[in-house]
C-alpha positions, 0 to 999 in steps of 0.5 A: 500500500502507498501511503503516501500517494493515497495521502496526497490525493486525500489532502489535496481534495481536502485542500480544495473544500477549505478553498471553496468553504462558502459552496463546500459547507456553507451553502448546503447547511444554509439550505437546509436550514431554510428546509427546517424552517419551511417544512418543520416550523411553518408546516410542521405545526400544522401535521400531526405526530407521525409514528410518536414523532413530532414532524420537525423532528421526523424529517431530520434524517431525510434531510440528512440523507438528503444532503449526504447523498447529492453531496458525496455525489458531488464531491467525488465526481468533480474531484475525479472529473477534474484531472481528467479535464486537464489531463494530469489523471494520465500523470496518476495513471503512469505513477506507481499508485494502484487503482485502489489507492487512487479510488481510496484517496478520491472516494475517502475525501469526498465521503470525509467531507460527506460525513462533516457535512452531515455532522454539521446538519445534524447539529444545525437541527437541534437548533430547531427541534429537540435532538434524539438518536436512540442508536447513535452507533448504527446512525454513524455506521448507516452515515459511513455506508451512505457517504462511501457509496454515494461517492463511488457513484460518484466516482463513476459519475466523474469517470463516465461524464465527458463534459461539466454539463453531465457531471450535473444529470445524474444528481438532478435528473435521478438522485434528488427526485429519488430522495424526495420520493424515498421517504424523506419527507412522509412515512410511506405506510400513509400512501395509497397500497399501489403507490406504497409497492412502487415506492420499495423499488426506490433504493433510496426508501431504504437507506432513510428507513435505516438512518430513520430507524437509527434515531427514533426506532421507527421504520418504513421497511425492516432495519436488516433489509435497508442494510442489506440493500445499502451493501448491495449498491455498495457492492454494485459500485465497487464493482463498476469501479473495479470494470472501470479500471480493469478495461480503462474506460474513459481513462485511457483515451 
């Protein structure tokens, strides 16, 4: 193992968070806080509790998720994306750095940064609602699985993108609506039964019943399947990583 190159890649893309502080840290913790204040405050007063939670307090962790997620997307794609639009990742490439190592630095930076964006989050919450984690272990294990996997995909996303535009598809065309529709906001046990089926193909639904479960013990499908399906998109994306650097896709041209 290299530490050392692995070590400079993971400082380096952390340098460039405390370069770009404002759009970083700053900007997606002011926005969620406008979601407290719209949807706990204003409209939260108006719905009753839901599962023995009061509705600021449930929407907590989808909002979490919410930012984890587009962000640890975000983050590992550009870092990725970048050299390959100047050309120094062929600089990498013919360095003595493995593919592993080259992945562990990127991906371990942008879910590093990921995981002090969604602790920054959580403590912004208690500013408008009263804090509660009745798992605090398995709140940062699902925290840990969600930010690594959500920056291999977007790894992937940074590999396979051939413009900035494309970097932006995928996150606004697929990530975001699927964690507006994945529970974030509602239990899903108050949709129709029909609407309620469709939603369980929403991978999404699993990884905020988890993390909801983790805080107040309630859930929307069974804490065992929502981790179980959060290492099989892990999976999957380790594998697509690993088919990337095997057949150089997008790496060697």
């Amino acid at each position: 193992m290299n530490f050392r190159a692995v070590r400079a890649i993971y400082v380096f893309e952390m340098s460039r968070t405390a370069r770009t502080l404002l759009q970083s840290i700053v900007s997606p913790v002011l926005s969620t806080s406008l979601y407290f204040i719209v949807f706990g405050a204003a409209i939260g007063s108006r719905i009753p509790e839901i599962e023995g939670v009061s509705y600021g307090a449930f929407i907590v962790p989808g909002l979490i998720m919410l930012m984890l997620l587009t962000q640890s997307v975000a983050n590992a794609s550009f870092g990725i994306y970048f050299p390959r639009f100047t050309g120094t990742i062929y600089e990498l490439l013919s360095a003595p750095v493995s593919a592993f190592e080259i992945v562990l630095g990127y991906v371990g930076a942008a879910a590093t940064k990921s995981l002090i964006l969604g602790l920054i989050i959580l403590a912004t919450a208690g500013l408008f609602v009263p804090p509660r984690i009745d798992h605090p272990l398995w709140m940062l294990a699902f925290l840990v699985l969600t930010a690594v996997t959500f920056s291999l995909l977007g790894f992937i996303i940074g590999i396979w993108a051939d413009g900035f535009e494309k970097l932006q598809v995928i996150p606004l065309l697929v990530i975001t609506p699927l964690t507006f529709l994945g529970g974030s906001f509602y239990s899903i046990d108050v949709l129709p039964p029909f609407w309620r089926t469709v939603t369980l193909f929403n991978p999404v639904v699993y990884l905020v019943s988890g993390f909801r479960w983790s805080f107040y013990g309630v859930a929307d499908v069974g804490v065992g399947l929502s981790l179980g399906m959060t290492f099989v998109f892990l999976a999957i994306c380790l594998a697509v990583v690993w088919w990337i650097f095997r057949t150089g896709y997008r790496l060697k041209n």
